[in-house]
N, C-alpha and C positions, 0 to 999 in steps of 0.2 A: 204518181198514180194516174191511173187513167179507165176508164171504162168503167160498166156497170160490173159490181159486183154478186150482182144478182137479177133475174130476170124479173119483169115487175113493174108496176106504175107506180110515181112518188105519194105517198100520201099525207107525207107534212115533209117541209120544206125546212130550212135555214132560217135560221133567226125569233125573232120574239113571237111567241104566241101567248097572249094574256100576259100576266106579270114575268113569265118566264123567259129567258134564253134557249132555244134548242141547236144544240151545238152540231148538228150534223143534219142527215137525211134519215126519212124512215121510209123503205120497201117494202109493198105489198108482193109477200109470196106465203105461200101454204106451207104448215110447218113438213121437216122434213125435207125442202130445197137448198140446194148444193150452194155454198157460197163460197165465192174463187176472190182469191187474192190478186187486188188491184196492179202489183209491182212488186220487183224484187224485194226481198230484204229478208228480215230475222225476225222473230218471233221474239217478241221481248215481255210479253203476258199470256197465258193462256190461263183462264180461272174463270169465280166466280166474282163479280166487282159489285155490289149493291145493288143498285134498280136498276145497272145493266145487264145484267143475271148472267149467263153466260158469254165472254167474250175473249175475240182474240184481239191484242194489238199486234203491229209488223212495224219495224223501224226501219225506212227507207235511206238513201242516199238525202245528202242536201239537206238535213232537219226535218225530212217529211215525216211523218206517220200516219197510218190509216188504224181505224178501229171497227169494230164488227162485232154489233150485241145484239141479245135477247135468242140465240143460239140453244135450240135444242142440244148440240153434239159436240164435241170441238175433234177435230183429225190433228190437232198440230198441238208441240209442247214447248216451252221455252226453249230458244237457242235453237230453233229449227231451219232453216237456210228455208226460202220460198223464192218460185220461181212466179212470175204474173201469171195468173190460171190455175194453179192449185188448189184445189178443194181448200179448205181451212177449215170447214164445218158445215152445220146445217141449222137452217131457221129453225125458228120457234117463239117461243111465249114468256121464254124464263125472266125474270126481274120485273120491274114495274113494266107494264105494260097490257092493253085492251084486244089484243090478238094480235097473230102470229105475222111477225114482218121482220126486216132485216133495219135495225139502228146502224147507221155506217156515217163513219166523220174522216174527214182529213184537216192533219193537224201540220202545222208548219210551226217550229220550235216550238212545241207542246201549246201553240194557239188553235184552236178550233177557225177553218175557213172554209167557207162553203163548199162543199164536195160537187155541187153542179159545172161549177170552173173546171172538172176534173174529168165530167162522166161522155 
């Protein structure tokens, strides 16, 4: 994976904030923005996951994977073949969360690593 998958400034970063773990990145964009798939791959979730409310995962080459939550919309369904830049959906508010941004993690054999190394 590589690049921003949404346009937007970071607004909480990687790693512990307070007692918690945050396993990814969270982007500031207005719901309703286009959010493009970082790298090839396959659509291996499209749903609703808990307090990540709306989300797509993509399983890339190499044990990668990327995730993409709190999505108003999703354009993709399991087993979907994605090119880098395709739409996959649109932000939003859905699951836990205080407004409308893009939750996005890259996972390296299902570990959560910082997606800045990425963007």
């Amino acid at each position: 994976p590589s690049g921003y998958p949404v346009f937007g400034n970071i607004s909480s970063g990687f790693g512990f904030r307070r007692r918690e773990f945050h396993t990814g990145i969270d982007i500031r964009a207005g719901v309703g923005t286009p959010v493009r798939a970082t790298a090839n791959g396959i659509v291996s979730y499209a749903g609703w996951k808990g307090g990540y409310g709306l989300t797509v995962i993509i399983r890339h080459n190499f044990g990668f994977s990327t995730l993409y939550a709190h999505l108003s919309r999703l354009s993709v369904g399991i087993g979907k073949r994605i090119e880098r830049g395709d739409i996959i959906g649109y932000t939003g508010t859905t699951g836990y969360t205080t407004g409308p941004h893009l939750h996005y993690e890259v996972r390296v054999n299902d570990r959560p690593v910082n997606p800045k190394d990425y963007l």
